[in-house]
N, C-alpha and C positions, 0 to 999 in steps of 0.2 A: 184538155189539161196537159196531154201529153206536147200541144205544140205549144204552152203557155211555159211549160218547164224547160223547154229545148229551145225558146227566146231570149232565158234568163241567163246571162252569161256569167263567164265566172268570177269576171270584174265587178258585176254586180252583187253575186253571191258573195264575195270577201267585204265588199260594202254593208251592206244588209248584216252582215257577220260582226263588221267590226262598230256599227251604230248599235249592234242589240249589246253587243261589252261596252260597250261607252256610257250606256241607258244604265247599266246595272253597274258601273261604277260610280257612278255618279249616284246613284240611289244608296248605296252602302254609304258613301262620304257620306250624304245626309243623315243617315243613322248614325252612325259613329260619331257624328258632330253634336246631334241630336241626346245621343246617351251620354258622351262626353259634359255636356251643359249639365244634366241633370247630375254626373257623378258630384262635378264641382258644387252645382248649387247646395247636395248631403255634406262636403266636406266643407263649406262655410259653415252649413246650420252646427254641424259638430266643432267646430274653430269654436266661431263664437260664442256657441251656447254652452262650450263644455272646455274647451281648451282654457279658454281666457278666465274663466272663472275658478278654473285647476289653480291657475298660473297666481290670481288674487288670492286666495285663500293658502296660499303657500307663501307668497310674500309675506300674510300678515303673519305667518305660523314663524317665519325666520323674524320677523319684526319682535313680537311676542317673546320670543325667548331673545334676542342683544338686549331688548327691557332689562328681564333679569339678571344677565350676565352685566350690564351696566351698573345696574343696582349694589349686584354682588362684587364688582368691582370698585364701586364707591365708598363700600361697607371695609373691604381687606386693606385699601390704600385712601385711606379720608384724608387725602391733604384737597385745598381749597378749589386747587386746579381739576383733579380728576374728579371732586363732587360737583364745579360747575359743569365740566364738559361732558360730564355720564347725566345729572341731571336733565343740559340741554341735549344729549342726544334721547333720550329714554321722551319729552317733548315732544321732539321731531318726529319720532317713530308711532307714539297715539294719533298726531295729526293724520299720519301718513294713514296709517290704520285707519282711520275715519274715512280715509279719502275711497281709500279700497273698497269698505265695506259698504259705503256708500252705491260705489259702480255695478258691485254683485248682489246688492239687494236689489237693483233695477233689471236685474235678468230676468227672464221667465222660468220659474219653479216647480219642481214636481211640490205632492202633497208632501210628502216624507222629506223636501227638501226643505221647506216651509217648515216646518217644529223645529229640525236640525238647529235652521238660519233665527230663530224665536230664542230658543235656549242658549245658543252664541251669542247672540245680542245680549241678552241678560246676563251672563255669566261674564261677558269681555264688561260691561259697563260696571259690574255690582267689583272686577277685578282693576279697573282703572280709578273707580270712585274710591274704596273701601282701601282697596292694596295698594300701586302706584302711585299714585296723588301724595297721599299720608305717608309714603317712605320717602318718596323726594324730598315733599315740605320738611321730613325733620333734618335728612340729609341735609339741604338747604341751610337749615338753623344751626347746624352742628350738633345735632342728637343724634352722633353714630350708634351710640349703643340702643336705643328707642328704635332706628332706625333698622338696625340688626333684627330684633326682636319683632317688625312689624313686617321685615323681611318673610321669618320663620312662621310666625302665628297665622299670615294674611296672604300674602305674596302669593308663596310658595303654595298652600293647601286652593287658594283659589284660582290660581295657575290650572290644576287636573280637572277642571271639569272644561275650563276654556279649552284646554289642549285634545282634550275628549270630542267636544262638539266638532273642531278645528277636521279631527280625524274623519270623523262621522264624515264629515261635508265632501273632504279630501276622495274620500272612498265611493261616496255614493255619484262623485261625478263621472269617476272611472267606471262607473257598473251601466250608469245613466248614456255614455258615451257609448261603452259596449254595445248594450242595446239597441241605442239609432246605428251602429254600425252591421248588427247585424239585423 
């Protein structure tokens, strides 16, 4: 042993030295690439199953109330122009709303997310069929004051439970994100 240790020179020992750090850096990089993949692969599933769906559910919440604001704006200034161009925007903004709801109803759901997204749908359609539809059409006709009144009676009281669900959903993605995060 002692003449196998007294062979080994010191060229060699700095070799032997600097392949066993070379082995071990090169093992870290694979970990670190390796953990690296896996952090990305948790910050997509959080993108897109939680960010993007933040993101829709906040557009329709901003869509949802220029509705009203359109409305109420067609109601204070009824001349022909502002009730077609509030009409056609308020239009534009259900389509839009469709288009949204559509993309976040094809996500993947907690249970709780599931009733939230139930009573939304119900309450945005019983608010587009019942409220919106019926204020445009009179706007349309020139029944401001009808149009006022369907505003106050329907709009408005069926607006709070859409904007309630809206909340719920808004909140529960942030808690649902929370959690895969931690």
């Amino acid at each position: 042993n002692k003449v196998m240790a007294t062979r080994i020179t010191i060229r060699l020992r700095l070799l032997l030295l600097v392949a066993f750090y070379s082995l071990l850096l090169i093992g870290g990089s694979f970990l670190g690439i390796g953990g690296m993949s896996i952090i990305r692969g948790s910050l997509e599933s959080v993108y897109a199953g939680r960010t993007v769906p933040l993101q829709q559910l906040s557009e329709m919440h901003a869509l949802l109330l220029q509705n009203r604001l359109a409305i109420i704006g067609a109601v204070l200034q009824p001349t022909p122009e502002i009730i077609g161009a509030n009409s056609d925007a308020v239009d534009r903004s259900v389509a839009r709303i469709d288009e949204l709801w559509s993309a976040y109803s094809a996500t993947r759901m907690t249970d709780k997310e599931k009733a939230l997204a139930t009573s939304f749908e119900q309450d945005r359609k019983r608010l587009i069929d019942e409220g919106l539809k019926p204020t445009v059409a009179k706007l349309r006709a020139g029944n401001v004051s009808e149009a006022e009144t369907q505003l106050r009676t329907s709009v408005r009281p069926m607006f709070q439970p859409v904007e309630k669900d809206l909340d719920g959903l808004i909140k529960l993605q942030t808690e649902v994100a929370q959690s895969e995060y931690r």
